[in-house]
N, C-alpha and C positions, 0 to 999 in steps of 0.2 A: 737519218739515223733515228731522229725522235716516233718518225711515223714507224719507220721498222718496232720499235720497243713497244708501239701502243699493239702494234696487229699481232705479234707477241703476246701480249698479257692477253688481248682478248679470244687468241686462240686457247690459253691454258683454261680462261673463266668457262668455258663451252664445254672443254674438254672432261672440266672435271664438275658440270651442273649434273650428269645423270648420276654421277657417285653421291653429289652435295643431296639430290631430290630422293632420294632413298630414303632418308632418314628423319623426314619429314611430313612423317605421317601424323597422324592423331591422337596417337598414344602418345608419342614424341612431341609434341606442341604440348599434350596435359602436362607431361611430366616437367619437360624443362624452360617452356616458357610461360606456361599459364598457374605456375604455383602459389601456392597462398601461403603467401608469408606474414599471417598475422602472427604468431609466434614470433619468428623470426625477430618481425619489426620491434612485438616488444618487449624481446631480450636487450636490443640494441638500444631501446632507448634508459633501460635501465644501467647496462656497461657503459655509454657515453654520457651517461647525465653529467651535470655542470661536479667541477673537483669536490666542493660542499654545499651540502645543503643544511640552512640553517631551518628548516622544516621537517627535512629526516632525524638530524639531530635532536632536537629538543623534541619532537615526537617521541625518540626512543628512549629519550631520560626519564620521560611521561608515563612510558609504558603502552603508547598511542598505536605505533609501528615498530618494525623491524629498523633496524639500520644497521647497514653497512659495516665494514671494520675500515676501510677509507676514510669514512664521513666520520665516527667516534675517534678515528686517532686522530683526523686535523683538529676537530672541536676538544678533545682534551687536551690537545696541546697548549689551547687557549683557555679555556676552562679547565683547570688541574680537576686532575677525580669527577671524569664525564665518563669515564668507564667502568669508574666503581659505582657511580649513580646507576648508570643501565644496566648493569648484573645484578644491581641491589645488592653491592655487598659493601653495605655503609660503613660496616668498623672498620672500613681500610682506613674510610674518607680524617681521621683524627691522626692519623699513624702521620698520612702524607702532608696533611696540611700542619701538622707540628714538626715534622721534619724538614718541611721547605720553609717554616718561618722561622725555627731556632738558626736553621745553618744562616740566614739572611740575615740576621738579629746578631750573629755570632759574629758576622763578616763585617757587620759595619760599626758594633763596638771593639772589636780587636784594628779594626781600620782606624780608630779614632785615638786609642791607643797607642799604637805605632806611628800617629801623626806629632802626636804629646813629645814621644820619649824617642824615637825614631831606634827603638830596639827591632832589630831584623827580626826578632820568634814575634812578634806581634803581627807581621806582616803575615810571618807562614803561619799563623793561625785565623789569621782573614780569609786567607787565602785557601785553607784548607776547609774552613766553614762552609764557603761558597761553595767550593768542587761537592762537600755534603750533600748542600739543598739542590745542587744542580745532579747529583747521584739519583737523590729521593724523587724528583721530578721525572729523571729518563727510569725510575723502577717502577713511576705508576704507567709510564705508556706500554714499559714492557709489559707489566701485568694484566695490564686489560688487552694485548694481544693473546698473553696465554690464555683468558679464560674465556676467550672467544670463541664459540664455537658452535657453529649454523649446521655443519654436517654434511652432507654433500662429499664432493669430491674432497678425496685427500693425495696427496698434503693438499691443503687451501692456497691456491698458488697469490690471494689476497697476506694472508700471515707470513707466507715465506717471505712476501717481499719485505711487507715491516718490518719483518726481523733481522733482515739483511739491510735496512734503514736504520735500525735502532740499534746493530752491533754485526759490522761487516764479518761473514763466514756462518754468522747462525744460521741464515736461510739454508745453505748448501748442507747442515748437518740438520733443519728438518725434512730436508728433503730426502737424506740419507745418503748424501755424497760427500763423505767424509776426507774423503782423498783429496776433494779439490781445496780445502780451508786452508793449509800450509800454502797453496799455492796464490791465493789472495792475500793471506797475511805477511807470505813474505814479498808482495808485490808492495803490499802498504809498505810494510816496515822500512822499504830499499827508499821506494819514493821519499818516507817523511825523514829517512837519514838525510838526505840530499839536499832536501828543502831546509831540515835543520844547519847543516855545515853551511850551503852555500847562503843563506842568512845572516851565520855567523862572519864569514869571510865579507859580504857587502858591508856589514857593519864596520867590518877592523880596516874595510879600503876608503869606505866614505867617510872616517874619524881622520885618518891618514889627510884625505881631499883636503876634509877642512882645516886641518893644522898646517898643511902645505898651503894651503892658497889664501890663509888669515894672516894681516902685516903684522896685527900685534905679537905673535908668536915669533918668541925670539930662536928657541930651540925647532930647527926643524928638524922634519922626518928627510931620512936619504934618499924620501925619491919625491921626484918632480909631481907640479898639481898635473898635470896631462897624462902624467905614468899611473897615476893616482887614480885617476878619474875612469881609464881607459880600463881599470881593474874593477873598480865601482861598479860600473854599467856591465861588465861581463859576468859577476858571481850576481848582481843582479837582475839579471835574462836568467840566466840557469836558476837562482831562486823562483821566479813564474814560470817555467820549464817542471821544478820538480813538484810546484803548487798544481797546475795541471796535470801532470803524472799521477797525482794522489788523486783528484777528483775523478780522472778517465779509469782507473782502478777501481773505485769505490764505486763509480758506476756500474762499472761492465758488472762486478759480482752481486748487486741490485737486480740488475737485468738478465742474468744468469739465473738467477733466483725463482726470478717470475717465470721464464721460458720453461726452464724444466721441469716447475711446477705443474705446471701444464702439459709437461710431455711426459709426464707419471704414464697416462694410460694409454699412448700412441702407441699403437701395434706395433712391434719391429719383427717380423720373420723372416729365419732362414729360407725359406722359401723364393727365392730369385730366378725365375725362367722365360722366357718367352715360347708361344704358338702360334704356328702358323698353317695356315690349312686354307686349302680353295672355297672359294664361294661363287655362287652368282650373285650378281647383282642387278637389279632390275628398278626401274622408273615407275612409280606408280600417278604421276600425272601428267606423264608423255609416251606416245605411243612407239617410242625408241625398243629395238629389243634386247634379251636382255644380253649382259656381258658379264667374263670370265674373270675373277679377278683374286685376291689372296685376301685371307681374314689376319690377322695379329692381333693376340692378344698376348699382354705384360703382367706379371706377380709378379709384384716385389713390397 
């Protein structure tokens, strides 16, 4: 049976070497195996260079080179106002760095406050402090995406993503796909319902645990520590259940982002047919003669 299979394949490889030799002329060796890809190569070594470069960075705060909107938003996320440094547009750099040290300055003396007096508004004013400077901080990454802009292809399928990083559904409304942002935000919104309840529930089943299965506790709960526990460990699997959901979410519309970014200028035409028409076909480095066969060609 094995031998049968082989004389088989090597009767198809014979059968179809005068179609394969056809097409193997000279033009065809320039064209598609002897190109020169020095462009090519180095586009590709510019798209795959390492995630940061601490050389393209501070070159661009310099004024040295170009850089990237990649490289500027990792390095400002470390360096607050490395994007208002490389636009040069220094009167931000006072606005941001006084509004991430007041909310910080706010949040640890209203913190120390409410450590004193243990008044709850002291707490939601720590608390609100913080969310401030951490506001001020995610409005300089946003801003140095918006005033980004190298030119080239639009949309920039580099900014769509950031901005689909920096606030899930922006990308898809600079893209101009307006339709699909309800369909993300209500994807988050469901997720972080879930996540939020079934949190809540692991918490009121593992207080339950512990007062059921602690001797000092003289009031028990009506249900058993086993009943208890068996409730614990299921709203929390569904709690990493709906903590996943939110992140396979927040992903896809990241990645959503970037794809169609990029599929701004792919042709799509009504145009769908195929042809088909005779041809000869002929060997030009075997003295085989020639033969009758069909051409196909596809649009789409």
């Amino acid at each position: 049976m094995r031998f049968g299979k082989i004389v088989i394949l090597l009767a198809a490889l014979l059968a179809a070497w005068p179609m394969a030799a056809q097409f193997r002329d000279d033009q065809f060796k320039r064209d598609a195996f002897s190109q020169n890809y020095t462009d090519t190569t180095a586009k590709s070594k510019t798209d795959s260079s390492a995630l940061f470069s601490f050389k393209e960075f501070f070159g661009g705060l310099a004024g040295k080179n170009k850089a990237s909107l990649k490289t500027l938003t990792i390095g400002s996320a470390v360096l607050v106002g490395g994007n208002q440094i490389y636009h040069r547009q220094y009167w931000k750099l006072p606005i941001i760095y006084g509004g991430i040290g007041a909310g910080i300055y706010g949040g640890i003396h209203f913190g120390k406050m409410y450590n004193d007096t243990q008044d709850a508004k002291f707490k939601t004013y720590s608390t609100l402090c913080y969310a401030g400077a951490g506001l001020v901080y995610w409005g300089s990454l946003m801003d140095g995406v918006i005033s980004f802009d190298r030119g080239g292809q639009r949309p920039n399928p580099a900014k769509s993503t950031v901005y689909s990083l920096l606030l899930p559904g922006l990308g898809q409304i600079y893209n101009g796909e307006l339709w699909k942002v309800p369909i993300y935000w209500g994807g988050l919104a469901t997720a972080v319902h879930f996540w939020v309840d079934n949190n809540v529930q692991y918490q009121r089943w593992k207080w339950i645990h512990n007062q059921a299965t602690d001797e000092s506790v003289t009031d028990k709960p009506p249900w058993s520590g086993e009943n208890a526990k068996h409730y614990r460990d299921l709203y929390r699997r569904y709690r990493d259940y709906s903590v996943l959901a939110t992140a396979l979410v927040y992903l896809i519309q990241v990645i959503d982002a970037n794809v169609f970014a990029y599929m701004q200028d792919f042709d799509v035409t009504d145009d769908i047919s195929m042809r088909m028409e005779p041809t000869v076909l002929t060997n030009q480095f075997a003295s085989t003669p020639p033969a009758v066969g069909m051409r196909i060609g596809l649009t789409f």
